[in-house]
TORKOL-4160 file (C-alpha; in steps of 0.2 Angstrom, whole numbers, padded with zeros to 4 digits, m for minus):
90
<pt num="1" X="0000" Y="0000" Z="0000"/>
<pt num="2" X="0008" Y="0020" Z="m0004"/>
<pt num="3" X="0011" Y="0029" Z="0011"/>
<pt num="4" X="m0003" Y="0040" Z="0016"/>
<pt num="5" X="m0007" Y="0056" Z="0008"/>
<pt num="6" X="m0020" Y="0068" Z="0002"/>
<pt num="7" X="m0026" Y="0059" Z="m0014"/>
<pt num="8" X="m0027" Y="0042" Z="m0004"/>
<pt num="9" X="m0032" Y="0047" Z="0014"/>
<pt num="10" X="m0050" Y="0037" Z="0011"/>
<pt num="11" X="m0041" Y="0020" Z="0009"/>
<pt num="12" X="m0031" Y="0021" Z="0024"/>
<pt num="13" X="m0032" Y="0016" Z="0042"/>
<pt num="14" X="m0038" Y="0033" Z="0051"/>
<pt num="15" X="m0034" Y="0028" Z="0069"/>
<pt num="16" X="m0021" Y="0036" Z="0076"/>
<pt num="17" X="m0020" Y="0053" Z="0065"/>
<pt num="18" X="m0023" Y="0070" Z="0072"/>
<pt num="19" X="m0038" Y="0077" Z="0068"/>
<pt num="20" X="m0053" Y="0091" Z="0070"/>
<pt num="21" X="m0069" Y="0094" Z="0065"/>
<pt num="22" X="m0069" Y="0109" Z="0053"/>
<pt num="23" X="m0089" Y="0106" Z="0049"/>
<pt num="24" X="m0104" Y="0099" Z="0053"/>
<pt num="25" X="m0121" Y="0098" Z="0055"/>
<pt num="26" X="m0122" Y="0099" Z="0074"/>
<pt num="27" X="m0111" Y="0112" Z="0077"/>
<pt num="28" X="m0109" Y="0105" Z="0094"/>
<pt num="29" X="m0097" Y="0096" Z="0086"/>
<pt num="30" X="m0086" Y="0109" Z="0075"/>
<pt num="31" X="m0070" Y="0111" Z="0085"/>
<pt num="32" X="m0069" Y="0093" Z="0094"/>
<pt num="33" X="m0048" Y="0090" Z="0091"/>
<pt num="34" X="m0038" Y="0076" Z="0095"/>
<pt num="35" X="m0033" Y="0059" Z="0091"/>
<pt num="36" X="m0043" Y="0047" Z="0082"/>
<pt num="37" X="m0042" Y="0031" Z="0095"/>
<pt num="38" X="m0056" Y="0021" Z="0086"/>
<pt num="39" X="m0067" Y="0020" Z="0072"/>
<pt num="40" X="m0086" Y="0013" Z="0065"/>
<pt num="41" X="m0094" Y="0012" Z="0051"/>
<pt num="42" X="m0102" Y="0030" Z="0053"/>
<pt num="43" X="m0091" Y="0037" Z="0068"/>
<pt num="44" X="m0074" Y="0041" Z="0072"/>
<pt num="45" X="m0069" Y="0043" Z="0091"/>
<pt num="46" X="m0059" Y="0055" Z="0094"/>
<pt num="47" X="m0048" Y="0058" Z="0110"/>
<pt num="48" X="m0041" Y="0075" Z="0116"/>
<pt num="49" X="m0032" Y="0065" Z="0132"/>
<pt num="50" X="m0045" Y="0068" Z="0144"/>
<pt num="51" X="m0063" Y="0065" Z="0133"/>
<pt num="52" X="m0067" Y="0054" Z="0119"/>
<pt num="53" X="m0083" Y="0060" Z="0109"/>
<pt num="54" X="m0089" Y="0051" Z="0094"/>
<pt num="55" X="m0092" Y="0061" Z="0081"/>
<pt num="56" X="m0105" Y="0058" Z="0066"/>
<pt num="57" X="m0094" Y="0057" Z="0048"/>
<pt num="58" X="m0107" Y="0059" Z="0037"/>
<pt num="59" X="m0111" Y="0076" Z="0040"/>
<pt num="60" X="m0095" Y="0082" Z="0047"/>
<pt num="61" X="m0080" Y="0091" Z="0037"/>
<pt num="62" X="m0061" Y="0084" Z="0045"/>
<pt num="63" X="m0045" Y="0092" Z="0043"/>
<pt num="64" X="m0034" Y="0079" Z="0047"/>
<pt num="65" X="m0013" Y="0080" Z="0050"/>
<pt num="66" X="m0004" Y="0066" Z="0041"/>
<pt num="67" X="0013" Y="0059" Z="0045"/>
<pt num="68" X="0021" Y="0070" Z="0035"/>
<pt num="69" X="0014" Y="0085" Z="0046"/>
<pt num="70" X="0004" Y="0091" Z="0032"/>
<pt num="71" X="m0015" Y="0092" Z="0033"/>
<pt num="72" X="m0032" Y="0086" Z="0023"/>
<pt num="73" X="m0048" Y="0090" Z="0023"/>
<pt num="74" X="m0061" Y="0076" Z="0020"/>
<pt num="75" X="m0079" Y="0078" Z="0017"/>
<pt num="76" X="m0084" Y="0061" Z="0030"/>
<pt num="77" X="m0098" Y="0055" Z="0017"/>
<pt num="78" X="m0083" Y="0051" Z="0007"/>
<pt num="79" X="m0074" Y="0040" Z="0022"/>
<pt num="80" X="m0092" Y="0030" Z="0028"/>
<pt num="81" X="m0091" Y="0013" Z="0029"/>
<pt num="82" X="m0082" Y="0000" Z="0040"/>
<pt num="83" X="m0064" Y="0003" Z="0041"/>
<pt num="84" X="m0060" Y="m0014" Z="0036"/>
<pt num="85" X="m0070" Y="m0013" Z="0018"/>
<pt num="86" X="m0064" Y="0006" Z="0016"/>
<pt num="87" X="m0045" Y="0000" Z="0015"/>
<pt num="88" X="m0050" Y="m0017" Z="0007"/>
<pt num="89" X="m0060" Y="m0008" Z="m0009"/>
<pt num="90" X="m0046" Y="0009" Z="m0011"/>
């Protein structure tokens, strides 16, 4: 598999990048920063060291960090589905 990047983001494993909710339809959620510690088909947990919320990816815009310290913006319609059929069908 190519290293992580911008054009492939969607077909990786998410867990484990820095991340922040830029949008979303329950602005309750825009601003929730952290780490992403877990994932479903239609949420990512994300950890700031002291709280983990679950946040809806379908209606949510992330800007995520990649290893590379350079960041992405993913509309989460694009990332739904189970992590596991996500990277199996990129």
């Amino acid at each position: 598999m190519n290293p992580i990047a911008l054009h492939n983001l969607a077909r990786h494993e998410l867990i484990g990048l820095q991340v922040s909710v830029v949008q979303s339809s329950h602005k309750g959620y825009v601003g929730v920063r952290g780490k992403v510690v877990n994932e479903t088909k239609s949420m990512l947990l994300i950890s700031d060291g002291v709280k983990t919320r679950m946040v809806p990816k379908e209606f949510s815009l992330f800007c995520f960090t990649l290893p590379d310290n350079s960041t992405a913006e993913v509309e989460g319609s694009t990332i739904v589905d189970r992590p596991v059929e996500r990277i199996r069908n990129g």
